[in-house]
N, C-alpha and C positions, 0 to 999 in steps of 0.2 A: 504493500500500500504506500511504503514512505516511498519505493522509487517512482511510483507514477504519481506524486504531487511533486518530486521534484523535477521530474517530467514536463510536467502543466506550468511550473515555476519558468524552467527551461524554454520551454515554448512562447510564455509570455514574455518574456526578457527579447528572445527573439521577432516577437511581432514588434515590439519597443524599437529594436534597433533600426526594423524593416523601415518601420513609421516616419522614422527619423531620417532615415535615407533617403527616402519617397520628398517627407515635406522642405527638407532641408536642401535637398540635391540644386545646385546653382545653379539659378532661373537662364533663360534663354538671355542672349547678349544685348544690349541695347541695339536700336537702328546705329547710333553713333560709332558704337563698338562694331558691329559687324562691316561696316562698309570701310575700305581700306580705299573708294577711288571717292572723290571729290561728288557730292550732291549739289545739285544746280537746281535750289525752290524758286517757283515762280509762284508769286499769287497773283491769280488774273484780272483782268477788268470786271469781270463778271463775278468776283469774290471767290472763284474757287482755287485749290491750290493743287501745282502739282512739283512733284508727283502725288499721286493721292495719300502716298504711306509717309509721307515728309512728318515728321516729329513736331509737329505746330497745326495747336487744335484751334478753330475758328470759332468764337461766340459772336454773331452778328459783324460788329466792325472790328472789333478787337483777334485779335492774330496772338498766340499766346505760345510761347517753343516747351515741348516736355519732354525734351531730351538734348545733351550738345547734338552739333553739329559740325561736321567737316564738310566745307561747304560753302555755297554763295544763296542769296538768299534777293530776285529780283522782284520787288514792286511794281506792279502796271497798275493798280485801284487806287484811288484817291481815299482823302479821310478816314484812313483808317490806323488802328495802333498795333505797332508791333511789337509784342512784350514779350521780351526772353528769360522773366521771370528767373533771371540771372546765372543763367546757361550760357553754355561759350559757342558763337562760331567762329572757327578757325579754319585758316586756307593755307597753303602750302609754302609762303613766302621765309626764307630762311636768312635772312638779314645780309644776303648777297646781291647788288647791281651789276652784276658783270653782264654786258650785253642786254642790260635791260635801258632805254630809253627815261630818261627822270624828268618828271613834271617838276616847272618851273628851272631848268638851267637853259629854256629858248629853244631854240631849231638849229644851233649851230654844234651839234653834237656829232660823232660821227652816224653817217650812214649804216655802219655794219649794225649798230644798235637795234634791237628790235624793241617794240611796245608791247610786249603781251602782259599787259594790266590784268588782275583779277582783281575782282570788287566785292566784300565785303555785303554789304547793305547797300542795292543800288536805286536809288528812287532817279529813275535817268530820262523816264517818257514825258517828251515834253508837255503833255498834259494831266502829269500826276501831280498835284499837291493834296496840302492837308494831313502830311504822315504825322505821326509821332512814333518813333523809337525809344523803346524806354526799358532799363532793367535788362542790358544785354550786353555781354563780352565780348569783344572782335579782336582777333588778334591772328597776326602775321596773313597779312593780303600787302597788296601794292596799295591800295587805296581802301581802308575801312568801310568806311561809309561817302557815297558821293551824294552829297544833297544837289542836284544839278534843276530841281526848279522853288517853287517859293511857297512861303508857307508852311516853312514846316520847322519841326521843332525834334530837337535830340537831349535827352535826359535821361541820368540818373546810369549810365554805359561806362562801362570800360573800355578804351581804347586803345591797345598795346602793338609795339613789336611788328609797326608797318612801315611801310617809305611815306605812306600820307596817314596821318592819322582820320581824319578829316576833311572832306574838300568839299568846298562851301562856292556855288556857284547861281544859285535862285536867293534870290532878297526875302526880306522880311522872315528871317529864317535864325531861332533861339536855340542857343546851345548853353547850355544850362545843369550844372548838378553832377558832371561828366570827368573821370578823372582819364587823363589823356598821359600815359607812361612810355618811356621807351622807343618813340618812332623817331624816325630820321626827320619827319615835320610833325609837329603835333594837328594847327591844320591849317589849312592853302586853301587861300582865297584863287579862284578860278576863276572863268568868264563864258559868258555865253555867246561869242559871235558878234559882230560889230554895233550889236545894238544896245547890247549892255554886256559892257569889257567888264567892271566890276559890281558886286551884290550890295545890294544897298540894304538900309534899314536890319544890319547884320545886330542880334543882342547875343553878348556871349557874355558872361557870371557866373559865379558861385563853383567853376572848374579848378580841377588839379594839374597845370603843366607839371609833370616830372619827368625830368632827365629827359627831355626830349633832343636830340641833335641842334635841330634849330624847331622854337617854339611853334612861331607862324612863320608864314612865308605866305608869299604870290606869285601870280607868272608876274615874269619879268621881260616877256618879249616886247611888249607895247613901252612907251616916253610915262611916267610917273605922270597919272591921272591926278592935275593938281585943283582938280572942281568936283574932287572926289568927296562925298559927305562922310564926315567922322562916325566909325562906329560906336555902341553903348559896351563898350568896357564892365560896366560897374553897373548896378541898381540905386545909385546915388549914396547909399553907404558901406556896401561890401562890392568886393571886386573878385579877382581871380588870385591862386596861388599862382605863383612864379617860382621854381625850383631856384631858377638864374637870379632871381631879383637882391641885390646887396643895398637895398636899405635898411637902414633902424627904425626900431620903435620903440620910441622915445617916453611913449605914455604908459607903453604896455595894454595898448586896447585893442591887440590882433593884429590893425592894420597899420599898414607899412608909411611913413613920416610923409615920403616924396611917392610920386607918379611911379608905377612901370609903363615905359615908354617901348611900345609897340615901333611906330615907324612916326614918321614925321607929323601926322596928322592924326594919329592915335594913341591914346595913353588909358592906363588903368587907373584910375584914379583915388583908388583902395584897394591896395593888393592884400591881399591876406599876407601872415608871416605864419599859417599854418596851411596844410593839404584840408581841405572840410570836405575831401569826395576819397572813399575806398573802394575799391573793385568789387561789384555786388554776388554775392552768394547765392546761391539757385535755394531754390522757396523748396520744404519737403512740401512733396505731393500728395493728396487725401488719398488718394490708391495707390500708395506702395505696398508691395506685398508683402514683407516682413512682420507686420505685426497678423495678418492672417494666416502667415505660415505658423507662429507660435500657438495662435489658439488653435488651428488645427492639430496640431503634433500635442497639447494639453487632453482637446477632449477626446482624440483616438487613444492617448495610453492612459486617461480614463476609464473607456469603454473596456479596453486589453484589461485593465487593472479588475476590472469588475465583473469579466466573467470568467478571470481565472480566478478569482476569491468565490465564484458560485460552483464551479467547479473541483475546488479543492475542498469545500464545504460540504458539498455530497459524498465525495470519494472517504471525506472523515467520516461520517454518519455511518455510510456501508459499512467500515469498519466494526 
C-alpha cells in the first residue's frame, strides 16, 4: 500500500513538473525579435496600416506601437498620433558616412557619394499634416524623423545615434519635451523648394541637446536668409538644455545668466543648466502574459495537488 501512494506522490510531482514546463516554456519571439530584415510600416491615407501584422495597434486616430521595431515607419494620413508608448524604432545606420552623401555640406561633395537616406518617422506627403509623434525612440537612421510639411508637432521622443536627429522643413511645427543624444546634428533646418527655403513659425523648448556633434544646423547651399523671422527658442521663461552651453548661474534658479546663441538671429533665451527630458521607457502592457502564466501553473498544481490527496485518501481507507 505505502508503494502505491508513493507512487501517486510520484506521479503528482511529475504532472507538477509537466505543468510547469507547459506554462513556463518561453513564449513565441516578438515580431521585433523575429524579423532580422528591416520592416517598412506605412499607415495609409485611408487609416489603414500595412503590413497588417506591423506591431502598432490603431484606436481611431491615435496609432499606438506594442512592440520595438526595426524598421521605418511612413505617414501618408493626416491628424493623427503616433505613440510608441516608449518602444524603440531603430534602423541600421552604424555611425559611418563613408560614401554616404551628408545633408547640409551643399552639392559640392564628391560624385562617387551616394544618398541612400533611410528615414526614421517620415511625415514626407506633401499633403500630410496634423501628426503628432509622441513617447517614441528612434535611433541610428540617416534622418530620424523628417517633418517635411507643417503643423505638426514632436514630443516627449528620444532621438539618438543618427547623422540628422531631426529635420524640420514644414513651419509652424513644435518640438517640444524631446531629448535629442548622440547624433552628428541634433536637428536641421531644411527647405522646401524655392518657395519657402526656410520653416517658419519653428517652437522648439523644454529639449535635451546632448552630446550632439553639432547641435542644429541648416542647409547651407543658399546666401544666409537675412528676412529670415527668428524662431521661439524658449516659452518666455524656460528654454532648452544645451550640453555645449558654458554659462553661469549666478542665482541658482536653473536657468543659464546669458542667451545660448543658436546663429545670428536666434538665441535661447533661458537655457536650462539641467537635461529636464530622459529617454522614455515602454509602458507595461494590460496583456502581458506573465502574470496569466503564474495563475495558471497555481490552479493546475492545485487541481494535481487535490486529486492526488483524494486518491491517496482512499488507497488509506482500503487499507
Amino acid at each position: 500500500m505505502q508503494k502505491k501512494i508513493v507512487v501517486v506522490v510520484a506521479v503528482a510531482i511529475l504532472a507538477v513538473s509537466l505543468l510547469a514546463g507547459f506554462v513556463f516554456t518561453e513564449p513565441p519571439q516578438s515580431s521585433s525579435q523575429q524579423k532580422t530584415s528591416m520592416q517598412n510600416i506605412i499607415i495609409r491615407p485611408d487609416g489603414s496600416i500595412t503590413p497588417s501584422d506591423a506591431p502598432i495597434k490603431r484606436n481611431g486616430d491615435i496609432y499606438t506601437f506594442t512592440d520595438n521595431v526595426y524598421g521605418t515607419v511612413k505617414i501618408q494620413k493626416s491628424n493623427i498620433v503616433l505613440n510608441g508608448a516608449g518602444y524603440t524604432l531603430s534602423g541600421p545606420y552604424n555611425g559611418s558616412q563613408i560614401n554616404v552623401w551628408v545633408v547640409g555640406e551643399g552639392p559640392n561633395q564628391s560624385p562617387e557619394l551616394v544618398a541612400e537616406y533611410i528615414i526614421g518617422v517620415d511625415i514626407g506627403a506633401k499633403t500630410v499634416e496634423g501628426v503628432i509623434v509622441e513617447d517614441l525612440n528612434v535611433r541610428n537612421f540617416s534622418i530620424g524623423m523628417y517633418m517635411w510639411t507643417k503643423n505638426n508637432t514632436v514630443t516627449a521622443c528620444g532621438v539618438s545615434e543618427s547623422i540628422l536627429g531631426i529635420m524640420l522643413s514644414g513651419s509652424n511645427t513644435t518640438v517640444t519635451n524631446n531629448c535629442l543624444v548622440h547624433n552628428k546634428q541634433g536637428v536641421f533646418f531644411g527647405f522646401n523648394g524655392q518657395d519657402e527655403l526656410i520653416p517658419s513659425d519653428v517652437h522648439i523648448s523644454h529639449n535635451g541637446f546632448v552630446e550632439n556633434e553639432v547641435q542644429i544646423n541648416g542647409c547651407f547651399c543658399e546666401d544666409y536668409p537675412e528676412n529670415e523671422e527668428p524662431h521661439a527658442w524658449d516659452d518666455g521663461r524656460r528654454g532648452n538644455y544645451w550640453s555645449d552651453y558654458n554659462g553661469t548661474d549666478a542665482d541658482n534658479n536653473g536657468i543659464g545668466d546669458t542667451a545660448y546663441v543658436v546663429d545670428v538671429q536666434n538665441q535661447d533665451r533661458y537655457p536650462l543648466m539641467m537635461n529636464p527630458v530622459q529617454i522614455p521607457t515602454p509602458q507595461i502592457q494590460a496583456d502581458q502574459p506573465f502574470p496569466m502564466q503564474w495563475l495558471t501553473f497555481a490552479v493546475g498544481s492545485i487541481l494535481i495537488a487535490l486529486v492526488a490527496f483524494v486518491v491517496v485518501r482512499r488507497l488509506t481507507k482500503q487499507k
